[in-house]
Structure formats: structure tokens, C-alpha cells
DOZARO-140989 format. One record per residue: residue in one letter; z, x, y of N, C-alpha, C, O in turn. Coordinates in steps of 0.05 Angstrom, whole numbers, plus 32768, in hexadecimal, padded with zeros to 4 digits. Layout:
<nodes>
("A" (Z X Y) (Z X Y) (Z X Y) (Z X Y))
...
</nodes>
This chain:
<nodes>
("X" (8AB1 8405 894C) (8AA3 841A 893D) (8A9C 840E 8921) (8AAD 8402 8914))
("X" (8A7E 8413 8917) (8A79 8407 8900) (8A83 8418 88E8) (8A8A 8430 88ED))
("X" (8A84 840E 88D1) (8A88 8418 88BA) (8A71 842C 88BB) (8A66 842F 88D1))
("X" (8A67 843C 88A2) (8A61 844E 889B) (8A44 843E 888E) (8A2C 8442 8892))
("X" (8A54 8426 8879) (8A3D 8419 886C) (8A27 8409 8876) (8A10 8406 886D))
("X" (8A38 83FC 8894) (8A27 83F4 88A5) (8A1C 8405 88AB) (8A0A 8409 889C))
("X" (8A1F 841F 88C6) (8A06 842D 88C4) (89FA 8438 88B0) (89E9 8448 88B9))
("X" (89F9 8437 8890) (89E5 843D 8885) (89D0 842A 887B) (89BB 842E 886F))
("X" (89DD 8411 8885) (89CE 83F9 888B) (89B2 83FE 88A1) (899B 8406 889D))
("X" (89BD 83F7 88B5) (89AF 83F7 88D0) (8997 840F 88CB) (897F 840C 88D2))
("X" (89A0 8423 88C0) (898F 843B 88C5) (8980 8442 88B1) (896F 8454 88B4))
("X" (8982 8435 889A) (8975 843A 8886) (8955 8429 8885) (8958 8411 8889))
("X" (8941 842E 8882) (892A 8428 8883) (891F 8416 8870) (8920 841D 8858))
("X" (8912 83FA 8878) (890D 83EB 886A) (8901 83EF 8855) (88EE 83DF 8859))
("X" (88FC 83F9 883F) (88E5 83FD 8828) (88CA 83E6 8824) (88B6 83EA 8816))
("X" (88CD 83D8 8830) (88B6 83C4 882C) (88A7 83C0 8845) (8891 83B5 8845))
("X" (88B3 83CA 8858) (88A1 83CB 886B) (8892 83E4 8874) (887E 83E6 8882))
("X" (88A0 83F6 8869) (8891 841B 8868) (887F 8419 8859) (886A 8427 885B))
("X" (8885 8405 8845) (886E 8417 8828) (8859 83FC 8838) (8844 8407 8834))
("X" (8852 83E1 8847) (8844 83D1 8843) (882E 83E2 885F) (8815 83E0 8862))
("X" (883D 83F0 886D) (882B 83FD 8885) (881A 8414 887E) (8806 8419 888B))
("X" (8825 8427 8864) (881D 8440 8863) (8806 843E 8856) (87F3 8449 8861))
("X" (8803 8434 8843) (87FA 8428 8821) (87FF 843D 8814) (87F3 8440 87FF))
("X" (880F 844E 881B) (881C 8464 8802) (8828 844D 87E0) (8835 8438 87E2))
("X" (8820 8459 87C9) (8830 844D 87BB) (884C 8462 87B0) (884D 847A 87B4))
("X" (885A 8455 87A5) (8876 8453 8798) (8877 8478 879B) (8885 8486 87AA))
("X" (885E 8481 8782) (8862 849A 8779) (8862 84AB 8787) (8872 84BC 878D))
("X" (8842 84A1 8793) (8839 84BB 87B2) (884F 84C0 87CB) (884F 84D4 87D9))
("X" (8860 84A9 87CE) (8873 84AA 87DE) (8890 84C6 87D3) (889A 84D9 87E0))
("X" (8894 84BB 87B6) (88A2 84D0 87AD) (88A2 84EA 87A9) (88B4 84FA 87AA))
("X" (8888 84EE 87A3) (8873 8507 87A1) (887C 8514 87BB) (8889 8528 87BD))
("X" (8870 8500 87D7) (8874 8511 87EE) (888E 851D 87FC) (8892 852C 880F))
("X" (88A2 8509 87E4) (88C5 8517 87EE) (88D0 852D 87E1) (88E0 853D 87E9))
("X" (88C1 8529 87C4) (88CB 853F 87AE) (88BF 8559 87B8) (88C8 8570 87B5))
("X" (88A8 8550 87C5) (8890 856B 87D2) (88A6 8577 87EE) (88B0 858E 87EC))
("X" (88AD 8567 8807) (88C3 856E 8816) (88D9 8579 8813) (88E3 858A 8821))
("X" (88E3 856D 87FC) (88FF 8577 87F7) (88FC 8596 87E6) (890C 85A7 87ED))
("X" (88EA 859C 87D2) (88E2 85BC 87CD) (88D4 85CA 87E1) (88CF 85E1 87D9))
("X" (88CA 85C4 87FA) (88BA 85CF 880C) (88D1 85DA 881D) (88D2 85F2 8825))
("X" (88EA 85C3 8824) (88FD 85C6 8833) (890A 85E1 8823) (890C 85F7 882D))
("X" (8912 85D9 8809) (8927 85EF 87F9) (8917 8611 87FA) (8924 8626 87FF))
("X" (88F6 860F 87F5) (88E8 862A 8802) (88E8 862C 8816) (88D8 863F 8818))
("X" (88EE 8626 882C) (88E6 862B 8849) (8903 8639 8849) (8906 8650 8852))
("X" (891F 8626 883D) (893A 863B 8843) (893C 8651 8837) (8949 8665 883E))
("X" (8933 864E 8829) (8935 8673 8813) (891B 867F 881F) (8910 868C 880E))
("X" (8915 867F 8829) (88F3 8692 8833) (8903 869B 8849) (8905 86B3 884E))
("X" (8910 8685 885C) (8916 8693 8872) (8928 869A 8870) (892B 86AF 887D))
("X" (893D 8694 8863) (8958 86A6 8862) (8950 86C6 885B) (895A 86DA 8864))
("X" (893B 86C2 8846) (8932 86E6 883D) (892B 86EE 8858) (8931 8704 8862))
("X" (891D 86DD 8863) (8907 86ED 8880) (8917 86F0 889C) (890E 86F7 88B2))
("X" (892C 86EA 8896) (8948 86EE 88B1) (894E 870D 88A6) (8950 871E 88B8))
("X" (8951 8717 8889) (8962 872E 8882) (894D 8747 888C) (894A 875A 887C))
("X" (8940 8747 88A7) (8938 875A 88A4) (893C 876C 88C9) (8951 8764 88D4))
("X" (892D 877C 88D8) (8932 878A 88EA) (891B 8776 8906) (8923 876D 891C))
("X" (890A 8776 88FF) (88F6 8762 8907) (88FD 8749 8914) (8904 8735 8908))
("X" (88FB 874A 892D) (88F5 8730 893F) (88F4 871D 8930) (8905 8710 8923))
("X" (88DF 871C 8931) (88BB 8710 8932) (88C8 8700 8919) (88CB 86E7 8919))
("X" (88D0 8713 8902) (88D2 8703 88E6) (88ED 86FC 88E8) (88F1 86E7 88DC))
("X" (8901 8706 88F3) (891B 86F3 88F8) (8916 86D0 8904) (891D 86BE 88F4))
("X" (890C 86C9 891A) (88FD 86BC 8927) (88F2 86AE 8917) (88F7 8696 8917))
("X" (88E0 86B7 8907) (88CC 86A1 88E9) (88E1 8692 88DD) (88E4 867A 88DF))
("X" (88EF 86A3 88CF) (890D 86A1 88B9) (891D 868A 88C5) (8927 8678 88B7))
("X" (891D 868A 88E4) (8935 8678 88E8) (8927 8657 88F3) (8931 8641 88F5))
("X" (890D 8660 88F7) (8900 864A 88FD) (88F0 8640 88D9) (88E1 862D 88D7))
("X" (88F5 864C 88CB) (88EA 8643 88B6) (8909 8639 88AF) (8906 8621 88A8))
("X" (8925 8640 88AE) (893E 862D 88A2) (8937 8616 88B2) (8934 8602 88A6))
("X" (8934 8616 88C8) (8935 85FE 88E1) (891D 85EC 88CD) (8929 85DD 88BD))
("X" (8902 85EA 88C9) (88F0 85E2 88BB) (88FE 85D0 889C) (88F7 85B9 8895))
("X" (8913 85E1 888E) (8919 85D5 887D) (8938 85C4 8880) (8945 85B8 886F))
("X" (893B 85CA 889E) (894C 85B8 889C) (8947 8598 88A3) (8952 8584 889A))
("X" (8937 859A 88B2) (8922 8585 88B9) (8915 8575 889F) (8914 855D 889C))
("X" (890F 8586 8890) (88FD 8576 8875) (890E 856C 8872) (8911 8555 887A))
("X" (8921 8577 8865) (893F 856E 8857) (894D 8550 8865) (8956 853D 8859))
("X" (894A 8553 8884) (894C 8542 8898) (893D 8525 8895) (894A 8510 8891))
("X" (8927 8525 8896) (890E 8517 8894) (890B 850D 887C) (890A 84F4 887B))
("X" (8909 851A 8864) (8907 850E 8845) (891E 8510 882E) (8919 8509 8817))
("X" (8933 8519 8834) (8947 851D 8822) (8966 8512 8833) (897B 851F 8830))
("X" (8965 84FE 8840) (8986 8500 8855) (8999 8500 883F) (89B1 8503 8846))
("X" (8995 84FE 882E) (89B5 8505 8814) (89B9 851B 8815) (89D1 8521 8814))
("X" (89A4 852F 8819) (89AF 8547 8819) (89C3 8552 8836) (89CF 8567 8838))
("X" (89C1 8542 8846) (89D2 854A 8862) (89DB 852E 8866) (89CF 851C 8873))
("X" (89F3 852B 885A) (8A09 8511 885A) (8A18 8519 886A) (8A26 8509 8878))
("X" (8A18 8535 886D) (8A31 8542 8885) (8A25 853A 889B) (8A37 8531 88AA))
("X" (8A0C 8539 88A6) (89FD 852D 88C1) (89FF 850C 88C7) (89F5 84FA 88BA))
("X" (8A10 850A 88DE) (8A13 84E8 88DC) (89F5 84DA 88E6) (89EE 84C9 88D6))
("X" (89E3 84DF 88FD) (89C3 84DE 88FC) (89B4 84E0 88E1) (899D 84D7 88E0))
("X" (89C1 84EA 88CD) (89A4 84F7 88B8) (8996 84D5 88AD) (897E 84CF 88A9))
("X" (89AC 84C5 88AB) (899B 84B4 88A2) (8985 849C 88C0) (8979 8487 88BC))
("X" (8988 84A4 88D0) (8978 8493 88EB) (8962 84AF 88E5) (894C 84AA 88DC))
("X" (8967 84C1 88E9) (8957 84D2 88EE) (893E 84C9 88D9) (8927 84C4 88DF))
("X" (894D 84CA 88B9) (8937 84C5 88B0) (892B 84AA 88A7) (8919 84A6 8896))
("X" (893B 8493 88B9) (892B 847A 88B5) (890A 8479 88CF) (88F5 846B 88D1))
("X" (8915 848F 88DF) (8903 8491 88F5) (88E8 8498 88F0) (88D2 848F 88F7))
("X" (88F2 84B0 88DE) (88D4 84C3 88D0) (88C6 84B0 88C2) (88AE 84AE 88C3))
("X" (88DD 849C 88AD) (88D2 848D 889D) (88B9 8478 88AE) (88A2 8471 88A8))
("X" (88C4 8476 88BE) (88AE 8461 88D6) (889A 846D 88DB) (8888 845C 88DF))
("X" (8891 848A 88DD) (8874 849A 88DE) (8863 8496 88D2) (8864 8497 88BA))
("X" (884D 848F 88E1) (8836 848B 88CD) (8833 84A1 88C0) (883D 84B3 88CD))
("X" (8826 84AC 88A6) (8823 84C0 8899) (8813 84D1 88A3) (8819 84E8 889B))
("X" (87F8 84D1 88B9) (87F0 84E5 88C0) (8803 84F6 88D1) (8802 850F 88D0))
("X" (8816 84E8 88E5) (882F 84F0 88FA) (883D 8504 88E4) (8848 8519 88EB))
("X" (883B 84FC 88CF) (8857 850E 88BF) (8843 8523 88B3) (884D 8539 88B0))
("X" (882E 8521 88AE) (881A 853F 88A4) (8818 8553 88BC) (881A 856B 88BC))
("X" (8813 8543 88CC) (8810 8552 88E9) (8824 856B 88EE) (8820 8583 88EE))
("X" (8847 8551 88F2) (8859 8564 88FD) (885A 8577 88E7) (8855 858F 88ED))
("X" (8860 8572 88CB) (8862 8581 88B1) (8858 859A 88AF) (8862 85AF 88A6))
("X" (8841 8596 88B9) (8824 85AA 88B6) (8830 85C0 88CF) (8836 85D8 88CB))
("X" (8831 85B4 88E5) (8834 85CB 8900) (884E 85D8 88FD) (8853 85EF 8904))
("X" (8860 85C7 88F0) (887C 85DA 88EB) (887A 85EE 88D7) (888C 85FF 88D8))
("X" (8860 85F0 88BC) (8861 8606 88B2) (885B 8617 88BA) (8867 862D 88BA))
("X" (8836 860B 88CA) (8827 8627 88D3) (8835 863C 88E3) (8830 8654 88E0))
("X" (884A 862E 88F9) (885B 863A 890C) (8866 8655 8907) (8860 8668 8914))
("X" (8877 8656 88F3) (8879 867A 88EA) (8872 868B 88E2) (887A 86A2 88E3))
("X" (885B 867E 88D4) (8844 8688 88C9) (8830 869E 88E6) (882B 86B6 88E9))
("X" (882B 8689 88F4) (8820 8697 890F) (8836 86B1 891B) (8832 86C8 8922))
("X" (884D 869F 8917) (8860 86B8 891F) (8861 86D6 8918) (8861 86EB 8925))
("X" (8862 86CE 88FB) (886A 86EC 88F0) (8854 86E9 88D0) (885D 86DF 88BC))
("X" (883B 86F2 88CF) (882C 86EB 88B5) (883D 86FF 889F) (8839 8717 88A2))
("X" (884C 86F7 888C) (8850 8701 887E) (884A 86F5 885B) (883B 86E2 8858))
("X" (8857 8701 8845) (884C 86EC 8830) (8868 86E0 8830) (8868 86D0 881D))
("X" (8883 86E0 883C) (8891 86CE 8832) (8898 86B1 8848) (88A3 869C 8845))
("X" (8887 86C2 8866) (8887 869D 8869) (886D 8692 8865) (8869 867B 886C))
("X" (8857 86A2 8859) (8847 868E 884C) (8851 8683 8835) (8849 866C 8833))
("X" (885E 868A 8826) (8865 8679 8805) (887F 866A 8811) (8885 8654 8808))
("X" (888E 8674 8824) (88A1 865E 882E) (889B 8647 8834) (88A7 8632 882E))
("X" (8883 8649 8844) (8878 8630 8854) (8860 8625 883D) (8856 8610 8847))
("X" (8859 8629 882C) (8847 8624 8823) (8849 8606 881A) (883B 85F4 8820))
("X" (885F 8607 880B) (8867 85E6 87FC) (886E 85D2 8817) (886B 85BA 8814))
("X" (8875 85DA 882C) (8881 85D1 8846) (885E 85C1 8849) (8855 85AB 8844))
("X" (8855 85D9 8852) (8831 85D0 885A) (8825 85BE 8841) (880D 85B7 8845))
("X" (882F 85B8 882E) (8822 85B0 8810) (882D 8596 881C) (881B 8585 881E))
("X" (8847 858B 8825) (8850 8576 8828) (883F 856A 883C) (883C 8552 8837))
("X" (8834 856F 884D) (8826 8566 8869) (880D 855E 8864) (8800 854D 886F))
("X" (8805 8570 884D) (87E3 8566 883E) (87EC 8551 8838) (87E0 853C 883E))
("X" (8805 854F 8828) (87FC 8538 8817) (8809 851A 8827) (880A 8504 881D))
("X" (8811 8521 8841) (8816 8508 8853) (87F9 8503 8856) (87EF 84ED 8851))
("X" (87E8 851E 8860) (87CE 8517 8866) (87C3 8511 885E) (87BA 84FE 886A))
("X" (87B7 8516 8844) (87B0 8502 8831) (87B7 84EC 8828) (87AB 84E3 8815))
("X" (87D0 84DD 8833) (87D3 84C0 8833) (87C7 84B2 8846) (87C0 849B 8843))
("X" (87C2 84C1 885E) (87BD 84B5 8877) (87A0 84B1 8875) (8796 84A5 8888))
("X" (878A 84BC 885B) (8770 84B8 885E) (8775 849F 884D) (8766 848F 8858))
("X" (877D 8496 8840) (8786 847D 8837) (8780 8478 8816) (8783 8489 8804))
("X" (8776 845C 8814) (876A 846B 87F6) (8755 8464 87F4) (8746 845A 8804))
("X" (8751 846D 87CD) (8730 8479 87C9) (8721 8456 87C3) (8729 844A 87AF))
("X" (8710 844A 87D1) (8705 843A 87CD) (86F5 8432 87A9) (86F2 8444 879A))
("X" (86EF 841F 87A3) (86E5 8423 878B) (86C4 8420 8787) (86B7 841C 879B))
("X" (86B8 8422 876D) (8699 8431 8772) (8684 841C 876E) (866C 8420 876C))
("X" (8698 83F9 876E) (8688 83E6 877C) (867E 83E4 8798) (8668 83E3 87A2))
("X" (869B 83E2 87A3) (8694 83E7 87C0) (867C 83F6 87CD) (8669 83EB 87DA))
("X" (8681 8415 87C7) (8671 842D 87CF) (865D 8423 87C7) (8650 8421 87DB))
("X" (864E 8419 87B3) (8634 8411 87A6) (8620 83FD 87B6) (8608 8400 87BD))
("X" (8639 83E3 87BC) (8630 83CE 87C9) (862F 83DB 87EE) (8626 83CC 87FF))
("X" (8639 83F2 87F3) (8632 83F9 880F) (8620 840B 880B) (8614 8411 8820))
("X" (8618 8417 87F9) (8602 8429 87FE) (85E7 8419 87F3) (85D1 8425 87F7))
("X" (85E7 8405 87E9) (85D4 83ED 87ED) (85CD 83DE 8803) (85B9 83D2 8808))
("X" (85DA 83E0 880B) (85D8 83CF 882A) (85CC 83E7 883D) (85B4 83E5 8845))
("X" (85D9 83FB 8845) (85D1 8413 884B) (85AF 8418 884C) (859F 841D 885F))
("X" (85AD 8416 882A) (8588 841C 8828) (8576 8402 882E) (855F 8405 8835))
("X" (8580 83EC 882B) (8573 83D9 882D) (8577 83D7 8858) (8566 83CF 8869))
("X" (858A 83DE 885A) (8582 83E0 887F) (8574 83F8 8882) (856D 83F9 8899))
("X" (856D 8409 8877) (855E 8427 8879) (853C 8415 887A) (852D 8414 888D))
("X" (8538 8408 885F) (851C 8405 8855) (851E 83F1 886F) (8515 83FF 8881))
("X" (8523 83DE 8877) (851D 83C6 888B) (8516 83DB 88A2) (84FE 83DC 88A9))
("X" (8527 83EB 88AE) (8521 83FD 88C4) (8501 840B 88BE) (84EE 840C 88CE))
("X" (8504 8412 88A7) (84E7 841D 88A2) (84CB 8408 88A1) (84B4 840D 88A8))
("X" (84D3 83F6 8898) (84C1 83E4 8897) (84BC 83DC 88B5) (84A6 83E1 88C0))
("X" (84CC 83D1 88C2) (84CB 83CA 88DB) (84C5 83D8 88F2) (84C1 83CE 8908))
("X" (84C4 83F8 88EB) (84B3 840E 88F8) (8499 8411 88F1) (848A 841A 8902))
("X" (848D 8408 88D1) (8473 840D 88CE) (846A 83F6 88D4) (8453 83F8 88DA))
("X" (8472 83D9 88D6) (8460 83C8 88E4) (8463 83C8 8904) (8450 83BF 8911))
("X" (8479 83D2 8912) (8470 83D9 8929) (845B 83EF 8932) (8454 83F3 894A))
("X" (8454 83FE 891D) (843C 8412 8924) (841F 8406 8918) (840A 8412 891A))
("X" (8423 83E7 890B) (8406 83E6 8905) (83FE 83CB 8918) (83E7 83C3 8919))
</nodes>
């Protein structure tokens, strides 16, 4: 049986090889944990309120919205569940997702109780939850090119436009 430190060896996720696949930098990466980890902490208080009531439908939201933040919590915060001997594989795994994979799942685990039971507290529950998934998704469009580039392709662009045109009006004469 290994030590403790070894598996937090083995399971812990390379940092230089996540950040060289994603092209997330330093901040945006932190951004998108600090964004998880308050999405996670509203998703538990939204649904703990949305369990206290008579309602299925919104019991059901409530407990699938704790499940939601326990997952974030899971996925971007494993300090916070040291009591889970998985939390740290679990989240070297996620760490391995490309970023649109993590907006995706992010995104469908808010909308989910939302469809359930529309109320306003699992919309503001889920809201920061769903805020985290944008902003995986918006890593996954990658980044903003600069306004050399764009310039020197939309030059090329018109100059194959005018040749096409030219090369249609001497094929008509």
C-alpha cells in the first residue's frame, strides 16, 4: 500500500502539460476555478433552500443541484474534499479535458434543474455554475488573433476577390 504522498504524486496533474494543450493562461485558468468553486458554494445553498419545500419537482432540482456542487468542488477545488480518497484522480482526470468537454458537461449540469423545476432560486443557483462553463467555452474558441494578421488576411481575401473578377470579365470578352 502506497503512502498518501505518493498517491498525491501519481494523481496530481502535470501543470505543464495542461496549460501547453489548452492555451489557457495562468489567470484565465484561475478565474475558471475561483468561478467553480463560487458556482459550486451557490449551487449548495440554492439547493439546500430548494429541498425545504413540499414539491417534488423542486426537492429533485435542490438535490441534483448539491450533487452539481459537489462535483464542481470535485473537479476544481479537491482541497475542499480531502475526506474523498479519489478527489484528487478525479480531479487530475477533469484536469485532462479539453476545455470545450468541461463547458459542455458544466453547462448541461446547470441547465438540468433548471428544466426541472424553473424557479428563481435554481436559476441564481445555477447561474455562476453555468458562468463557469462559458468561460471553459470561451477558452476553447482560443485566442483573439492580432490586427496584423486579420489585415494581411483580408488583403489576400480582396486581392483573390479582384483576380476572380478580373478573370470573369476577360472570360466574357
Amino acid at each position: 500500500m502506497r503512502s498518501q504522498d505518493e498517491q498525491f504524486q501519481t494523481a496530481a496533474p502535470d501543470p505543464a502539460a495542461s496549460s501547453a494543450d489548452d492555451g489557457m493562461t495562468w489567470w484565465y485558468r484561475w478565474l475558471c476555478r475561483i468561478a467553480g468553486v463560487i458556482g459550486g458554494m451557490s449551487c449548495a445553498f440554492a439547493g439546500l433552500w430548494n429541498c425545504v419545500t413540499i414539491n417534488p419537482l423542486n426537492i429533485v432540482a435542490g438535490v441534483w443541484m448539491m450533487l452539481n456542487a459537489f462535483v464542481l468542488f470535485l473537479c476544481e477545488a479537491p482541497f475542499c474534499c480531502q475526506f474523498i480518497e479519489f478527489a484528487n484522480a478525479v480531479s487530475a482526470r477533469a484536469d485532462k479535458l479539453r476545455p470545450w468537454q468541461k463547458a459542455a458537461f458544466y453547462c448541461g449540469m446547470a441547465v438540468f434543474p433548471v428544466m426541472l423545476s424553473l424557479t428563481l432560486t435554481t436559476l441564481f443557483g445555477n447561474a455562476i455554475a453555468f458562468a463557469t462553463g462559458v468561460l471553459y467555452g470561451l477558452s476553447a474558441l482560443g485566442k483573439k488573433g492580432d490586427a496584423i494578421s486579420y489585415a494581411r488576411i483580408h488583403q489576400q481575401q480582396k486581392q483573390m476577390d479582384e483576380e476572380k473578377l478580373t478573370g470573369a470579365l476577360e472570360g466574357q470578352a
